[in-house]
N, C-alpha and C positions, 0 to 999 in steps of 0.2 A: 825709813825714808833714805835714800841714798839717789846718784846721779852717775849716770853711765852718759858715754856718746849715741846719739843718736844711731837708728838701722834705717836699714832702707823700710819696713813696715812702716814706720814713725813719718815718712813723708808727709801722707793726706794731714794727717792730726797736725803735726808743723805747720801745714802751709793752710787750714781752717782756722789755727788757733793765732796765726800770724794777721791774718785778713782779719779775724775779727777784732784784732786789738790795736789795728794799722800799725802794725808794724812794720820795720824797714825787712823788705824781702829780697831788694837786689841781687842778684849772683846767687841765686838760690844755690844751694847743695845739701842735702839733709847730714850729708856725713860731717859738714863742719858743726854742727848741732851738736850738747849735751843737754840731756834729758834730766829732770826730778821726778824719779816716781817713788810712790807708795809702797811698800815692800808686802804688807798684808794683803792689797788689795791689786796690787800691779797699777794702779792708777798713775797716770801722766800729768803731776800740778806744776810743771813749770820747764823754763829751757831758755837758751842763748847760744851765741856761739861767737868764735872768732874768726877775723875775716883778715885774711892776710893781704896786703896791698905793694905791690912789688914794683919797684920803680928804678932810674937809673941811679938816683941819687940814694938810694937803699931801701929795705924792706920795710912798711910799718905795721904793727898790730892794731886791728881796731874790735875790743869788744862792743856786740852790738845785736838788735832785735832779740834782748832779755822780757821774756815776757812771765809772769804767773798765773795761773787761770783763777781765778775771780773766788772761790770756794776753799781755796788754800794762802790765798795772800794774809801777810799778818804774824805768818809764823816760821821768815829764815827763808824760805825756800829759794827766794831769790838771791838772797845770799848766796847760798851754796851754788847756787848756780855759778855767779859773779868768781867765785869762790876757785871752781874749777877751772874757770875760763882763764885764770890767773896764771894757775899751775900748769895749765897746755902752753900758755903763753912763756913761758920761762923754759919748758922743756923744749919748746923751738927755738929758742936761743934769745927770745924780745927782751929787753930791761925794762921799757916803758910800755905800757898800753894806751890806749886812747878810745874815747867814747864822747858818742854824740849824742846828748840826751836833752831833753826839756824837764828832767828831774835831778837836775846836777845836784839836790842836797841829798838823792839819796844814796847816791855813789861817795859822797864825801865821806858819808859813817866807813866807809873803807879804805880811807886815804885817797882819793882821789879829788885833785886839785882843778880849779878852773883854769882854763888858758887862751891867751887873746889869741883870736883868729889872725894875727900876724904873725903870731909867735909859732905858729901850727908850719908843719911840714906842707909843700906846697900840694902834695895828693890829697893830706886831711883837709886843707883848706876847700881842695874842690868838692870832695866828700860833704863837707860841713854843710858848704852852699847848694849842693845836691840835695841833703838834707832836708833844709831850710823849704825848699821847694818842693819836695814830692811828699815828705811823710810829718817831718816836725817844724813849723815855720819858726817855733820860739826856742829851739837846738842850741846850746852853746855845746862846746870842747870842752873836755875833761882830760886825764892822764893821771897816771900813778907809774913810780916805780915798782916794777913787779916785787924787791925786795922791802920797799913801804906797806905791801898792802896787810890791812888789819880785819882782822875777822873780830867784831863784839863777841863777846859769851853767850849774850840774850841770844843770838842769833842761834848762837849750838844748841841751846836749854829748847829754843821754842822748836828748831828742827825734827830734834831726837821726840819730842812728844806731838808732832805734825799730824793734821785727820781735818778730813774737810769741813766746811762749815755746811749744814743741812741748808735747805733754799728755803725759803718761807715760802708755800703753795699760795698763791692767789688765790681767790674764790672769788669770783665776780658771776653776777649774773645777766645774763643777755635777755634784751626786751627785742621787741620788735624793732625802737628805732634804728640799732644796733645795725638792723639787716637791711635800712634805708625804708621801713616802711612807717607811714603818719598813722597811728591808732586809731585816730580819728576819725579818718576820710576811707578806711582803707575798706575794702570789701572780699569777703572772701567765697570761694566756689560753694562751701556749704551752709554759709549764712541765711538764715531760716527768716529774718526781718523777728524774730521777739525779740 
């Protein structure tokens, strides 16, 4: 398992696995995207990225629309995702990062601290309540200094041994009411009357 940036191939898969998870897709760009994939299998369990926000009063980081796909959650991947998005953020120059999430404890395992929407830069403020409105109505603000952030071990141990979870096949079987028809009443073209 390892995590590259995002290609331009990686679009459709981004912008399916965004939609299905409602995530924040504003200002789409696939190249702002890093990828988790599968190294055995080339498979694609997860991704995030950062969204840079440029303003007169200075520049801010926001990590943001960190998703994992449903079959790989459970074992880091998100992490390393969060992980990376760190290390691009520090290599552009950010100290602090910020995220809008309605899972702020699970960003906390990483250092990253709650913060009152007063206390927020006046863009993340509008961001926040943008938020609020379009994709998470219950978003608080988060931030970390890029130099705070912490990676658990669990996280490594469970990455480095990462493999999907199998889906459990449904088996159901379909009757007739299924297809809107009464068993009962219903008559069919080669019903003989025995």
């Amino acid at each position: 398992m390892y995590v590259r940036d995002a290609k331009n191939r990686d679009e459709v898969w981004l912008l399916d696995h965004i939609e299905e998870m409602a995530l924040d897709d504003a200002a789409f760009r696939s190249r702002d995207y890093v990828i988790a994939v599968d190294e055995e299998s080339n498979e694609r369990a997860g991704f995030g990225r950062v969204r840079i926000h440029k303003t007169d009063a200075g520049d801010y980081c926001e990590l943001t629309g960190v998703g994992v796909v449903s079959a790989w959650r459970g074992q880091g991947v998100g992490a390393h995702v969060v992980e990376r998005l760190i290390e691009t953020a520090r290599a552009e120059g950010f100290e602090t990062v910020y995220s809008l999430t309605d899972e702020p404890g699970y960003l906390a395992q990483f250092g990253f601290d709650a913060v009152e929407s007063s206390a927020l830069p006046t863009k993340m403020q509008e961001r926040l309540e943008t938020t609020r409105k379009t994709v998470q109505p219950d978003a608080v603000a988060t931030s970390v200094d890029v130099d705070d952030f912490v990676m658990p071990d669990r996280f490594r141990e469970a990455f480095k041994n990462a493999s999907p979870y199998e889906a459990e096949e449904e088996t159901t079987v379909e009757d007739a009411e299924d297809f809107g028809i009464d068993p009962d009443s219903a008559t069919y073209k080669y019903d003989t009357g025995r």
